[in-house]
C-alpha positions as CSV (number, residue, x, y, z in Angstrom):
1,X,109.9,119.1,9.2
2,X,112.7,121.4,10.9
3,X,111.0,123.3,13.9
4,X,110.8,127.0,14.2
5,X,113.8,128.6,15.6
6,X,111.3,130.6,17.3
7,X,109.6,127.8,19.2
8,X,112.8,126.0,19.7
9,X,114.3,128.9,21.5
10,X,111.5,129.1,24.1
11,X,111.7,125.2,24.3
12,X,115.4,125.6,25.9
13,X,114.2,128.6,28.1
14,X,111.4,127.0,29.3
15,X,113.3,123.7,30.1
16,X,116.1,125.9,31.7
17,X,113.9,127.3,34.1
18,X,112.9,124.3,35.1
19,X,116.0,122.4,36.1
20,X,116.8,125.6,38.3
21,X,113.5,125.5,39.9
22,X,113.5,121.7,40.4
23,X,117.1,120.5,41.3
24,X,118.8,122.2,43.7
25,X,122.0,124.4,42.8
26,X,125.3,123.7,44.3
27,X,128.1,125.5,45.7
28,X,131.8,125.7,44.8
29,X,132.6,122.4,46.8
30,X,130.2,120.5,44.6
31,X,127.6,120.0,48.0
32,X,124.3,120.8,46.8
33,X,122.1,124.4,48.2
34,X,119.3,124.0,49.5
35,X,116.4,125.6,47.6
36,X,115.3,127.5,50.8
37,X,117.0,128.2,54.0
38,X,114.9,128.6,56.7
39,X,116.5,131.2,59.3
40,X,114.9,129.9,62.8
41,X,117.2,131.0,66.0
42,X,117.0,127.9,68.1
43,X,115.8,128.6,72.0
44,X,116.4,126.3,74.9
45,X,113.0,124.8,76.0
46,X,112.9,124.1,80.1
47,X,111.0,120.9,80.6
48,X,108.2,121.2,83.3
49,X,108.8,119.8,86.7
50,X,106.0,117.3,87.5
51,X,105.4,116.7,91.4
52,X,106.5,113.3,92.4
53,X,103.9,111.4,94.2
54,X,106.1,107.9,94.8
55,X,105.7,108.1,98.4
56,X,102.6,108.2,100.5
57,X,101.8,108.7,104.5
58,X,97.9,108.9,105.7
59,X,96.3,107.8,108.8
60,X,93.3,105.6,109.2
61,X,90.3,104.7,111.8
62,X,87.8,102.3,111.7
63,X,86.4,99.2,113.3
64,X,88.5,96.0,114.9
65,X,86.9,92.6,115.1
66,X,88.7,90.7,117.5
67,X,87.6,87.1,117.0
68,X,85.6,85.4,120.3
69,X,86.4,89.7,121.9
70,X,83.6,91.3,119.5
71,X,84.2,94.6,117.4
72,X,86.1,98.2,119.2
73,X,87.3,101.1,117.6
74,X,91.4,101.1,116.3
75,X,93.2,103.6,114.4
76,X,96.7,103.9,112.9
77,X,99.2,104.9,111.0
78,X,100.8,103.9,107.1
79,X,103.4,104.6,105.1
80,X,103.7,103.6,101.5
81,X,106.3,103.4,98.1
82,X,104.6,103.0,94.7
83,X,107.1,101.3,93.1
84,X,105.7,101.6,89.6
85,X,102.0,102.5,88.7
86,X,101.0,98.9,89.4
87,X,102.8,98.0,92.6
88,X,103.4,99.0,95.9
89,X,104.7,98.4,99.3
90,X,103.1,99.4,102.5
91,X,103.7,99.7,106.0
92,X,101.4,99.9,108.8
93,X,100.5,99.9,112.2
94,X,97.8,100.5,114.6
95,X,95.7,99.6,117.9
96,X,93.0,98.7,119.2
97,X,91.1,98.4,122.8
98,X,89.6,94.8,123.3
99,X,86.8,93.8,125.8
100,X,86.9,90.6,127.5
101,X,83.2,91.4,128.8
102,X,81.6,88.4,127.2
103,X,83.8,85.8,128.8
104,X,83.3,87.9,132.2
105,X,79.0,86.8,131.4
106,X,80.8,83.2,131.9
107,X,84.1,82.9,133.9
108,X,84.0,84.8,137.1
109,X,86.8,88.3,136.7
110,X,87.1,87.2,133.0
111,X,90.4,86.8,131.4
112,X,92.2,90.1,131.7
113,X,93.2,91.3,135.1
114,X,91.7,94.8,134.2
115,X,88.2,95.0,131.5
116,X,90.4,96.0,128.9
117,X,93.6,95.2,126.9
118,X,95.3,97.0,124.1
119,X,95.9,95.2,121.2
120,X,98.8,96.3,118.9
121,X,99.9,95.6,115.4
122,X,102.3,95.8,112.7
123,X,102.4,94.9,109.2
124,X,104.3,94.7,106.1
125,X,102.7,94.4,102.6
126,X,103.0,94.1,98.7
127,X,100.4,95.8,97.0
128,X,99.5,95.5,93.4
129,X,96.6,98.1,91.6
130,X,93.8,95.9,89.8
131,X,91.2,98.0,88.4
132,X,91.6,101.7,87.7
133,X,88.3,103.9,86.9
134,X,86.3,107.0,88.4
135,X,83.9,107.6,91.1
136,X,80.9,110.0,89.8
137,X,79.5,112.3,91.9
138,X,76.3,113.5,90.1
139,X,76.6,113.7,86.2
140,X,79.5,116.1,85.9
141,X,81.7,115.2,88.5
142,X,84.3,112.6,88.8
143,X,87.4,111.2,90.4
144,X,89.5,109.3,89.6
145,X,89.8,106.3,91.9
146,X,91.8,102.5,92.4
147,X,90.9,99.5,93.1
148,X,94.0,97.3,94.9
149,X,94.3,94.5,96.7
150,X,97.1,94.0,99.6
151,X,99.2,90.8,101.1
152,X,101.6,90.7,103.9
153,X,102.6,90.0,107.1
154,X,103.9,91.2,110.5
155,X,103.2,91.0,114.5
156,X,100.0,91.4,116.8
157,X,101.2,91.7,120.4
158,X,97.8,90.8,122.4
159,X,97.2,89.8,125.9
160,X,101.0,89.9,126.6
161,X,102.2,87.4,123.8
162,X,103.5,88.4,120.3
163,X,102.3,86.8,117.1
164,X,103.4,86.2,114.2
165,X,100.1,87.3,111.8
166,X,99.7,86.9,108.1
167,X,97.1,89.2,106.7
168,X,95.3,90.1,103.1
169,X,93.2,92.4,102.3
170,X,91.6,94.6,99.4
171,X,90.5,98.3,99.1
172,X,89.3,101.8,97.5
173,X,91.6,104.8,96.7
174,X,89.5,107.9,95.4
175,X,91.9,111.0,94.8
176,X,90.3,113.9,95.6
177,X,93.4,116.3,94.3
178,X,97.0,116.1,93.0
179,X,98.0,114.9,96.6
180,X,95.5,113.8,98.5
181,X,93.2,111.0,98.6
182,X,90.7,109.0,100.6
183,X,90.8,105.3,101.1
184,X,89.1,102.4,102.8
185,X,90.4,99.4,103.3
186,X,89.4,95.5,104.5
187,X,91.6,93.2,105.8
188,X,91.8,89.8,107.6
189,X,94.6,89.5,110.2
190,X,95.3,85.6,110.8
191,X,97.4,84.5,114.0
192,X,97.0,82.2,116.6
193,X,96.3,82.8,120.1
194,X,96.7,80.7,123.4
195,X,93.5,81.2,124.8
196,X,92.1,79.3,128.2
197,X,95.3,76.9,127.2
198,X,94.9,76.5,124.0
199,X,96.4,77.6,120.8
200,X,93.9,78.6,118.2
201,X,93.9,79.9,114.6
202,X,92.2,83.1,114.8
203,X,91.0,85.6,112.3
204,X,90.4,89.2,113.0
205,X,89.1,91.4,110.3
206,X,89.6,95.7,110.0
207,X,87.9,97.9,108.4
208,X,89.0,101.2,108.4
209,X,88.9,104.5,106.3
210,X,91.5,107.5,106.3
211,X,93.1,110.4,104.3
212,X,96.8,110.0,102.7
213,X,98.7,112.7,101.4
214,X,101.2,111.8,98.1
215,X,104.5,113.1,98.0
């Protein structure tokens, strides 16, 4: 049965329209058109300019433990690099007053000629970031904060001799803006001293709190 011309004539319309909706035309070259051109001006885009905080300065007090001298008050100075978000280097230094009064209980004028002498140190250390979190205040407050721990080494010059100290140590970083942040640290400065005539290992331990500034 031969179809109506009718209906065959709409057949090839219909199928006409089609292939010019569906497949895209093409232009004297033989490249194909695209079946819509979108007309968007392109604009240059400026990145934002995030503050650097790779470097750090703060300064510290707290309390020096001075082993067979007791505790006194010592405060310094640090300087850090972040090297990546993980590790760090540090350097710092500080004093401290120390008190010969207990020996002066036992040995008559004690060991230093006056009742005091200042104790002053240096040290160099690699730091590495261990547990990252936040510090609540209340039950919508919180800061971010950083646990790290520190290793290194340096000089103590004590009682007129210099020593060579190795010292570790492990701390709290809680930033209260962009820039700043608090910190307390504890460390354990290890050196020997000659004391009475004899060299002993000694161990000293700090702990001290202070404000940096990130830069």
């Amino acid at each position: 049965m031969r179809p109506h011309p009718i209906c065959l004539t709409r057949n090839l319309a219909a199928l006409a329209l089609l292939a010019a909706t569906v497949l895209p035309s093409q232009a004297a070259d033989g490249t194909p058109e695209p079946v819509v051109s979108p007309q968007v001006d392109r604009r240059d885009v400026k990145l934002p300019k995030f503050p650097s905080t790779d470097f750090e300065v703060g300064l510290y007090g707290g309390v020096y433990s001075a082993q067979n001298f007791g505790s006194s008050a010592a405060g310094g100075v640090r300087l850090a690099y972040h090297i990546t978000e993980d590790f760090f280097v540090e350097l710092a230094a500080g004093q401290t007053k120390v008190s010969d009064e207990a020996f002066r209980r036992i040995l008559p004028g004690g060991i230093f000629t006056g009742n005091t002498e200042t104790l002053v140190y240096s040290n160099f250390n690699v730091g590495m970031n261990v547990l990252p979190g936040e510090v609540f205040f209340g039950r919508n407050y919180a800061m971010p904060s950083q646990v790290f721990v520190l290793v290194g080494g340096g000089t103590t010059r004590f009682n007129g001799q210099r020593m060579q100290t190795f010292d570790l140590g492990v701390g709290v970083k809680v930033y209260l803006a962009d820039r700043w942040a608090v910190r307390v640290d504890m460390r354990d400065n290890i050196y020997t001293l000659d004391l009475l005539g004899k060299r002993d290992m000694t161990q000293n331990v700090e702990l001290n709190a202070g404000l940096s500034f990130l830069f």
